[in-house]
C-alpha positions as CSV (number, residue, x, y, z in Angstrom):
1,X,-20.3,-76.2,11.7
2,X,-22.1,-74.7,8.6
3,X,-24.9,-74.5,9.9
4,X,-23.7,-72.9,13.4
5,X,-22.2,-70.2,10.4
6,X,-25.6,-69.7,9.0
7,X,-27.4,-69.2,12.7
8,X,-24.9,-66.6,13.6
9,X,-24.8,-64.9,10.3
10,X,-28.9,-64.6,10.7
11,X,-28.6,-63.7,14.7
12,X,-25.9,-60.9,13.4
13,X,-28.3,-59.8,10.9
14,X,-31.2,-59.5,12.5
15,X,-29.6,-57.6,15.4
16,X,-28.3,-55.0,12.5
17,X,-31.5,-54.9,11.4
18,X,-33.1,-54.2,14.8
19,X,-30.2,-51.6,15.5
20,X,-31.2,-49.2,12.4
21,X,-34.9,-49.7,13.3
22,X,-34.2,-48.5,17.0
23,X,-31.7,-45.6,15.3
24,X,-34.3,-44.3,12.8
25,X,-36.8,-44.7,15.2
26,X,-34.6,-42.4,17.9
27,X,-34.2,-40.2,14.4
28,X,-38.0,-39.9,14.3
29,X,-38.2,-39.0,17.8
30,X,-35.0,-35.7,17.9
31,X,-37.1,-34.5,14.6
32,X,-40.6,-34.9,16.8
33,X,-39.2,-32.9,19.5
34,X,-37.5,-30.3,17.2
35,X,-40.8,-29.6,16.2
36,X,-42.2,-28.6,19.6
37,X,-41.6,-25.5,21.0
38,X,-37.9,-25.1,19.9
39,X,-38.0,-21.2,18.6
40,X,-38.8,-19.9,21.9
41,X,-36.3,-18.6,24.0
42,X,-36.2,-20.8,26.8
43,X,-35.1,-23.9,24.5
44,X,-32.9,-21.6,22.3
45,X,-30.5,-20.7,25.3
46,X,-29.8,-24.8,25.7
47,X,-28.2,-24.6,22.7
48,X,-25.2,-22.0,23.2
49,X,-23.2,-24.0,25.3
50,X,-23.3,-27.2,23.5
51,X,-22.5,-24.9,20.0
52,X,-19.1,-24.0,22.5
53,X,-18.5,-27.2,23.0
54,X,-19.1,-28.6,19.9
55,X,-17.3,-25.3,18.1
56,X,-15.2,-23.1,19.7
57,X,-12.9,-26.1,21.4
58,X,-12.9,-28.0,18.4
59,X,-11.1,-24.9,16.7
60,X,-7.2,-25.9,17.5
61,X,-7.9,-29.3,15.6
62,X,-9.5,-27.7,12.8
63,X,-7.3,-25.0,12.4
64,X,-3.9,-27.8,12.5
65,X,-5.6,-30.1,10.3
66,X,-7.0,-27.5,7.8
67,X,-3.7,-25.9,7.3
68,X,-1.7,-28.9,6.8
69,X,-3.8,-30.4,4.5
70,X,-3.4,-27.3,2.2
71,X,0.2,-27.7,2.6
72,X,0.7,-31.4,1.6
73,X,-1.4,-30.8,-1.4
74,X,0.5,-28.0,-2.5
75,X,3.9,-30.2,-2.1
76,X,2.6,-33.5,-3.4
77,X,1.1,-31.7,-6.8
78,X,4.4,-29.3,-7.7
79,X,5.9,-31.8,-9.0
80,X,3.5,-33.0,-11.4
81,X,2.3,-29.5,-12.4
82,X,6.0,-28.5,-12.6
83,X,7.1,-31.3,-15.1
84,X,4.3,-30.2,-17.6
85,X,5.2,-26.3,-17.1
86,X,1.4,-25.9,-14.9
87,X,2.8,-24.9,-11.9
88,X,0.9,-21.1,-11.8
89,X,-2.4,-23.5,-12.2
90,X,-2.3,-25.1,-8.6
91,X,-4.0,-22.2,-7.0
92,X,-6.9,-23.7,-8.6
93,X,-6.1,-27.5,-7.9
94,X,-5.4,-27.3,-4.5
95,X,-8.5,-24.7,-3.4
96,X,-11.0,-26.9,-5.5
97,X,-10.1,-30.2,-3.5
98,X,-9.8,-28.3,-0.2
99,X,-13.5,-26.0,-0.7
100,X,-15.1,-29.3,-2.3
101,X,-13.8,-32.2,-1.1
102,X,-11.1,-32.8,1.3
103,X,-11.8,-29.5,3.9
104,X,-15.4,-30.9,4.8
105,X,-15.0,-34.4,4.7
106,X,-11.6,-33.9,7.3
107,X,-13.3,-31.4,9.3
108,X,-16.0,-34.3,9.9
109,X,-13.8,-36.7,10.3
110,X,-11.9,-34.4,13.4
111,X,-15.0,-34.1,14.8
112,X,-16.8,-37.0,14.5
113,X,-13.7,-38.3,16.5
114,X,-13.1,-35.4,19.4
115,X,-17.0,-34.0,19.5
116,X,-18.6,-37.7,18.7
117,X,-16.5,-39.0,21.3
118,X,-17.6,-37.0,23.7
119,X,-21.3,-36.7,23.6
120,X,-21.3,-40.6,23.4
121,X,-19.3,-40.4,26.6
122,X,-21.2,-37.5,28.6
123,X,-24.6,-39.5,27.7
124,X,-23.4,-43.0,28.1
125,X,-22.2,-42.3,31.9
126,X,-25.3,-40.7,32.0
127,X,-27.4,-43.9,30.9
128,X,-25.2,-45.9,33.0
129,X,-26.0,-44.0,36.0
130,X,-29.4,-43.9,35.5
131,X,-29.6,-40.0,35.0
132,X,-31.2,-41.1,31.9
133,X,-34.1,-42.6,33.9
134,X,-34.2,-39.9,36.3
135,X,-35.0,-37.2,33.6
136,X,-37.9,-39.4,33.0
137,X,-39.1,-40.4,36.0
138,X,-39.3,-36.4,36.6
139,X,-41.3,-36.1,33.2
140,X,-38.5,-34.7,30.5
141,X,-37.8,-36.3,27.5
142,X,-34.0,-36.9,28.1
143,X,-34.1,-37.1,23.6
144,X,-36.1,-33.1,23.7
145,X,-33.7,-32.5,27.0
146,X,-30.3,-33.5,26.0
147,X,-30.0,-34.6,22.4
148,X,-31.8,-32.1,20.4
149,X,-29.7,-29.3,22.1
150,X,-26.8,-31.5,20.5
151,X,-27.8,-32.4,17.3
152,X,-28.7,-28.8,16.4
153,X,-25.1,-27.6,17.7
154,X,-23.3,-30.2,15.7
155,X,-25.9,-28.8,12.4
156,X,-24.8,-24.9,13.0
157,X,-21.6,-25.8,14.2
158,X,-20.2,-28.1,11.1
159,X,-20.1,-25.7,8.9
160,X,-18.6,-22.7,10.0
161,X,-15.9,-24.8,11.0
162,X,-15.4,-26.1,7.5
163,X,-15.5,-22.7,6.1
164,X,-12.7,-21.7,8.6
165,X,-11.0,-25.2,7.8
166,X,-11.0,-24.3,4.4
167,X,-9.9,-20.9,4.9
168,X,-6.7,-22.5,6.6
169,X,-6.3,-24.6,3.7
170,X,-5.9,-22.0,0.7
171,X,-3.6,-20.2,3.1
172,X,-1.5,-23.1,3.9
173,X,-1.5,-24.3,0.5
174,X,-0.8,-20.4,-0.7
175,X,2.1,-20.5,1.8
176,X,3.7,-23.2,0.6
177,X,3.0,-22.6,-3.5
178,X,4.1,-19.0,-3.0
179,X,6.5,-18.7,-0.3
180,X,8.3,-22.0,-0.2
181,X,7.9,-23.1,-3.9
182,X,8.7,-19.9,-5.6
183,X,5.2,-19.5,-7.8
184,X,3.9,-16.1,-8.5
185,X,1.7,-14.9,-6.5
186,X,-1.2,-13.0,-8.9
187,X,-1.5,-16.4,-10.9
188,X,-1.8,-18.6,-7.6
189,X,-5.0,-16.3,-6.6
190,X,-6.3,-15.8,-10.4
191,X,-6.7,-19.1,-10.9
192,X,-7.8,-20.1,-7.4
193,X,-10.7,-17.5,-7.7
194,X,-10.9,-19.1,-11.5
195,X,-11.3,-22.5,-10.1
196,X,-13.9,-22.3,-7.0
197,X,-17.1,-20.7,-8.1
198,X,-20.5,-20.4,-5.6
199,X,-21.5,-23.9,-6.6
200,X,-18.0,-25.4,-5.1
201,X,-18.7,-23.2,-1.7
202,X,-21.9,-24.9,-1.6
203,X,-21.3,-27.8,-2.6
204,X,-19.1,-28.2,0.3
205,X,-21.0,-26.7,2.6
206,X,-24.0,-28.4,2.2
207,X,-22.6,-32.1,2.5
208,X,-20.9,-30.5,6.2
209,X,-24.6,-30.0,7.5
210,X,-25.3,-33.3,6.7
211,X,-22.1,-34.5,8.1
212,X,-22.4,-32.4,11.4
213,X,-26.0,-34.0,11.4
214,X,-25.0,-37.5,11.3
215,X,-22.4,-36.8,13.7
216,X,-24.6,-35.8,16.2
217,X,-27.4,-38.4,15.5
218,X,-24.9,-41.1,16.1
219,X,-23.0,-40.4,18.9
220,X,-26.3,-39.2,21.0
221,X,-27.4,-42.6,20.3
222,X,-24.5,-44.8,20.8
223,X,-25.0,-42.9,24.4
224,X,-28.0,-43.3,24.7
225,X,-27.6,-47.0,24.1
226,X,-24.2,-48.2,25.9
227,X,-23.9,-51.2,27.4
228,X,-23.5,-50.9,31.3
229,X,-20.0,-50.5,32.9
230,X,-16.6,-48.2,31.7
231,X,-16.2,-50.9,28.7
232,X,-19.6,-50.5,27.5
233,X,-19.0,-46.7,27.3
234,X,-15.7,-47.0,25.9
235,X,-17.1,-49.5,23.3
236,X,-19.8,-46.7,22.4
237,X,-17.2,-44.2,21.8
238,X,-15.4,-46.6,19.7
239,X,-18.3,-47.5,17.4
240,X,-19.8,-44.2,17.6
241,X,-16.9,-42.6,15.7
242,X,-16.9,-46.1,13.3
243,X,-20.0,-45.4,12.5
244,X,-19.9,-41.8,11.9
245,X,-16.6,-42.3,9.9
246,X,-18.2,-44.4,7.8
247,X,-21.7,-42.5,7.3
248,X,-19.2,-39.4,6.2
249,X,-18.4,-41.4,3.5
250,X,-21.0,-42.9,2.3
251,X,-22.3,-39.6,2.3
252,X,-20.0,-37.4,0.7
253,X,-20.0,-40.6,-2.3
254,X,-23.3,-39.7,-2.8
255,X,-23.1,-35.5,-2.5
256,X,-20.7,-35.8,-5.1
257,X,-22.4,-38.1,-7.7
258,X,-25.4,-35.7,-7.3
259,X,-23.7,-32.6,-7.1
260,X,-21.9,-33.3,-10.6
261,X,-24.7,-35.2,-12.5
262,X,-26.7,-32.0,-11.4
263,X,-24.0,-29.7,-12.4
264,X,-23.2,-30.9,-15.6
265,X,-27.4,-30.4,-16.3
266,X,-27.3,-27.2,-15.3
267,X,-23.7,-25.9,-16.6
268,X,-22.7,-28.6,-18.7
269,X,-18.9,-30.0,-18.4
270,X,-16.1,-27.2,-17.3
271,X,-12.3,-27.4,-16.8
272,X,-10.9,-26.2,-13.3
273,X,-8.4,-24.3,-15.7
């Protein structure tokens, strides 16, 4: 029995292993064909409608989800900034986690699940039905034809839709703190514009083009690499957004070990007060 344990464990791990060499692999090919040709018009234009896809219907999530999350943090942290007489501070508090943290790690997340979802769908049917093999028989790259288009909207897309997520969050949490809580107004915005400086903007935004990146790399090749049947595209969707989920964070772990060990180089140690 231990040993069958030991055979599957190596089986498993050696599959894993081949998995990230075919994924990096597929990596080096999107960035080979990004490379070729892309800034002329012809390959530009490919791009608009996956961008609407990937942007402008993913806007009622983002908005609901960016809003709300402002407004939880604005009632779970009154009552700890209230007992210590802080309240006028959570302008600060609350923008800080939404710009830095929580507004482009959600907004991935949202997307990972309703844009990852479907571009491991749309290109799994279309391995399953050979389309796949069809683009190639007919001499296109389906990787320069269909993905590249993708992974560039998910790259442009990401972040305008965190800045409009967090945009959604200060107002939510402002509508709460303000309106429903009973803090000032003035101090709420002094010490929100106190709080996020340029570094916090990009800090955030910078991790969501790497997010929107991995989003797209992921799903296109889950797709790209479904088993055959409606259960080996539903299992893609499935690990696709795993995956992706899990890349997020593992990323943004790392964005913000470097952003701060960088900041306090630069800047040296400063309060959010």
């Amino acid at each position: 029995m231990a040993i069958g344990m030991i055979e599957r464990l190596g089986h498993n791990t050696k599959n894993s292993l081949a998995g990230f060499g075919d994924f990096c692999g597929f990596v080096m090919r999107t960035f080979f064909w990004m490379g070729r040709g892309w800034l002329r018009w012809k390959n530009i234009r490919e791009i608009f409608p996956q961008m609407y896809e990937v942007g402008t219907k993913s806007v009622p999530v983002i908005s609901i989800t960016g809003a709300f999350i402002g407004m939880v943090l604005a009632i779970e942290a009154y009552t700890q900034f209230k007992s210590i007489g802080q309240e006028n501070h959570l302008g600060s508090i609350i923008n800080v986690s939404v710009v830095k943290q929580i507004g482009p790690v959600l907004a991935a997340v949202m997307l990972a699940g309703r844009v990852g979802g479907s571009l491991t769908a749309e290109l799994g049917t279309m391995n399953v039905t050979e389309q796949l093999d069809a683009l190639r028989v007919m001499g296109a790259d389906p990787i320069r034809v269909l993905v590249v288009p993708r992974f560039l909207a998910c790259i442009l897309m990401t972040p305008l839709l965190t800045i409009y997520s967090d945009a959604l969050g200060a107002l939510g949490g402002w509508f709460v703190t303000v309106k429903s809580l009973g803090v000032p107004n003035d101090p709420y915005w002094q010490y929100a514009r106190s709080g996020v400086d340029l570094w916090t903007l990009n800090e955030g935004l910078v991790k969501s083009i790497f997010f929107g990146g991995a989003i797209g790399l992921i799903s296109c090749y889950k797709g790209f690499n479904c088993r055959a049947g409606a259960s080996g595209v539903g299992r893609a969707c499935t690990e696709s957004f795993v995956a992706s989920f899990i890349t997020i964070i593992v990323l943004n772990f790392f964005f913000a070990k470097i952003a701060k060990d960088w900041y306090i180089h630069l800047y040296g140690i400063r309060s959010i007060f």
